[in-house]
Steps between C-alpha positions, in 0.01 A plus 500: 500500500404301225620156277830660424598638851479849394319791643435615173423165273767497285746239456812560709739407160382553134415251330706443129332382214765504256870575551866408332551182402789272375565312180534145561700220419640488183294824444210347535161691560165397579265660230147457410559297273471200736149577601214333379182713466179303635293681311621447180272305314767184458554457858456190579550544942866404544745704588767767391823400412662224736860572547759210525631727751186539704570580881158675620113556312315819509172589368379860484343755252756696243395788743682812349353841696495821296647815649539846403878399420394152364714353237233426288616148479161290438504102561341321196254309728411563890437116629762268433514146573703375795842531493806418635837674644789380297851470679673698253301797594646508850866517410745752404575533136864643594540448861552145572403505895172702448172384519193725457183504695159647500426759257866548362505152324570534134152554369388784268233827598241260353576137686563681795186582564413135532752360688520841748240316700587454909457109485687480201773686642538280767508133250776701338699585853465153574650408230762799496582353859573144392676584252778744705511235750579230205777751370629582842512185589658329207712810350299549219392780272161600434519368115638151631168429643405462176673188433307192486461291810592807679184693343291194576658483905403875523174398346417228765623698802279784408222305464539377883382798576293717199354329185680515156207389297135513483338167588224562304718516164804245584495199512850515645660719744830579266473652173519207188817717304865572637473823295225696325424527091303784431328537169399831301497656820250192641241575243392269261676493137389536187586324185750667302515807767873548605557480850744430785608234718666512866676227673539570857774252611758582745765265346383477138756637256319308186136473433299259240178655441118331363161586463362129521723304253614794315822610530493891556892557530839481709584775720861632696403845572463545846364873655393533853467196618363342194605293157307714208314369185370779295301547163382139503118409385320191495286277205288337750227576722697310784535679872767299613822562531808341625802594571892283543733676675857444493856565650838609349579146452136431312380289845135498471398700852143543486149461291312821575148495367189735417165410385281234520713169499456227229670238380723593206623136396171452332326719267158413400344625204294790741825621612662848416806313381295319178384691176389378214536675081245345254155342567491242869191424598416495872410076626341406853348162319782252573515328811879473510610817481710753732273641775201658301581588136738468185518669141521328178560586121439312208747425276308664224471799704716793395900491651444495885713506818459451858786591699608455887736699636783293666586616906889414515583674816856366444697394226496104465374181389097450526267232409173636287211338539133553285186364630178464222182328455537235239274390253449320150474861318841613657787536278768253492786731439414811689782719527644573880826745390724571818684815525832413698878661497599243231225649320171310406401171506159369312363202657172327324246399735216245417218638695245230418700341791652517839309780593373621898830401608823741502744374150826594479660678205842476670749684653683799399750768583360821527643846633281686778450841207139501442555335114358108607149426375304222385305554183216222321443619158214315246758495262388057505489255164118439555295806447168303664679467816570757786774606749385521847711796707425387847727560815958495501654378812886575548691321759 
């Protein structure tokens, strides 16, 4: 006899790498496109895609075994990050009291060589257990669970007894998002590249879409599970994108988010969201200037604009602030012209004063469509002076 109680060493049962497996909720499926690759040369040691629905973690190789009758499917990368088990993997795209376990969640050929790993078929039975007993117990259906607290009680009572996120990674325990935005298929954009945006939202019928405080679009269309915003592109180099999500009844739900958070009420003149046309020159000198820097054009220089891109998440009134370094070779009449819904509003500034403090230009009414901006032209009555474009501040 031997380790597997045999007389001739072979396992009493096969074992089943990869077998039938179901579609999820809202037809959701687990592809590869969630992994990160560690070996990619941007990796920077996190981890692959955190699910708001996360109920279990797994980390294994992409570990695909060729056969005679192989597909001759071929992951893109073998060692992916760790991962986690999202909920909607578990349930039943069509039958509302079904939950899947093991190997016949809905993964693909490819992610299923990951997540086919013993311990990470028992996180996802432990959460496949708490779940049944929370629809059992309540009456509800497998997609319910998905409603938020309810997620976030299945979330907590699975963690009692298997981890839902890597300590190493989170700082907390629950995922930050009630929903998931997924960007170009979560890899980086490129300027003027058309690509797609997906709002995972289990409620959302609406969606307001930006790429820092550019507006990318407004999006209805909902497909599996999802609101869908295709063919946009972006100006900026910005990575950070944010998402409103609405009702029927235009209720904001939920703020979903991707990227590297900033603060998008003030745009400094190093941010994506400011250009300049003409001739600026680049200024550290001044001691009472916005963080480190600030451009400035004579008045003699050719016609030259800086610009910042207004965030108005929703329409309404806001207060628009500038913030310079003054000085007795400043212009006296630089031009601050504020793009609202009434149209524009030119307000002349005299920059040899009140500056390294936040001045008001006023308030205005402006609609949430991607058109408000802020633009300081040297267009001034002194051609010895300059215009200093420093940092905007909306409120």
């Amino acid at each position: 006899m031997n380790m597997m109680g045999t007389g001739h060493g072979l396992a009493k049962f096969p074992y089943i790498r990869c077998c039938r497996r179901i579609i999820g909720l809202n037809n959701f499926r687990l592809t590869s496109r969630y992994f990160v690759n560690t070996l990619a040369s941007d990796y920077n040691g996190g981890t692959s895609w955190r699910f708001y629905d996360s109920v279990g973690i797994g980390n294994y190789a992409v570990d695909i075994h060729p056969t005679k009758n192989s597909t001759g499917i071929s992951p893109l990368f073998t060692y992916a990050a760790p991962f986690y088990i999202p909920y909607r993997a578990l349930g039943s795209a069509n039958v509302r009291n079904l939950l899947a376990g093991g190997k016949q969640i809905a993964t693909t050929y490819i992610t299923n060589a990951a997540y086919r790993l013993h311990p990470i078929e028992w996180a996802i039975g432990s959460a496949v257990g708490t779940a049944a007993a929370m629809m059992a117990k309540d009456g509800l259906s497998n997609t319910d669970l998905l409603d938020t607290p309810t997620l976030r009680q299945l979330q907590a009572t699975v963690r009692t007894n298997s981890p839902i996120h890597w300590a190493a990674f989170d700082s907390d325990p629950f995922p930050p998002n009630n929903g998931d935005l997924v960007v170009n298929d979560c890899k980086p954009v490129q300027s003027g590249v058309p690509f797609r945006v997906e709002v995972y939202h289990h409620r959302a019928k609406r969606a307001r879409v930006f790429n820092g405080a550019e507006f990318l679009g407004e999006t209805t269309t909902r497909a599996n599970g999802r609101l869908l915003l295709s063919g946009v592109s972006v100006t900026t180099t910005s990575q950070y994108f944010v998402a409103y999500c609405y009702d029927d009844a235009g209720q904001l739900l939920d703020i979903l988010t991707v990227g590297t958070p900033r603060d998008l009420s003030i745009i400094d003149d190093t941010d994506p969201e400011f250009t300049l046309t003409g001739t600026w020159t680049f200024g550290t000198a001044q001691p009472n200037k916005y963080k480190t820097s600030y451009r400035y054009s004579w008045g003699s220089n050719p016609p030259s604009t800086a610009t910042w891109k207004l965030y108005i998440p929703t329409p309404g009134i806001y207060e628009i602030f500038i913030w310079y370094p003054q000085a007795s070779n400043r212009a006296t009449d630089a031009p601050f012209t504020i793009y609202h819904a009434g149209g524009q509003t030119t307000v002349l500034v005299n920059q040899q004063l009140n500056g390294g403090v936040w001045l008001s230009l006023g308030q205005f009414q402006f609609r949430a469509d991607g058109s408000a901006k802020l633009v300081l032209s040297n267009a001034i009555s002194d051609p010895s002076k300059l215009v200093v474009a420093d940092a905007e501040h909306i409120w």
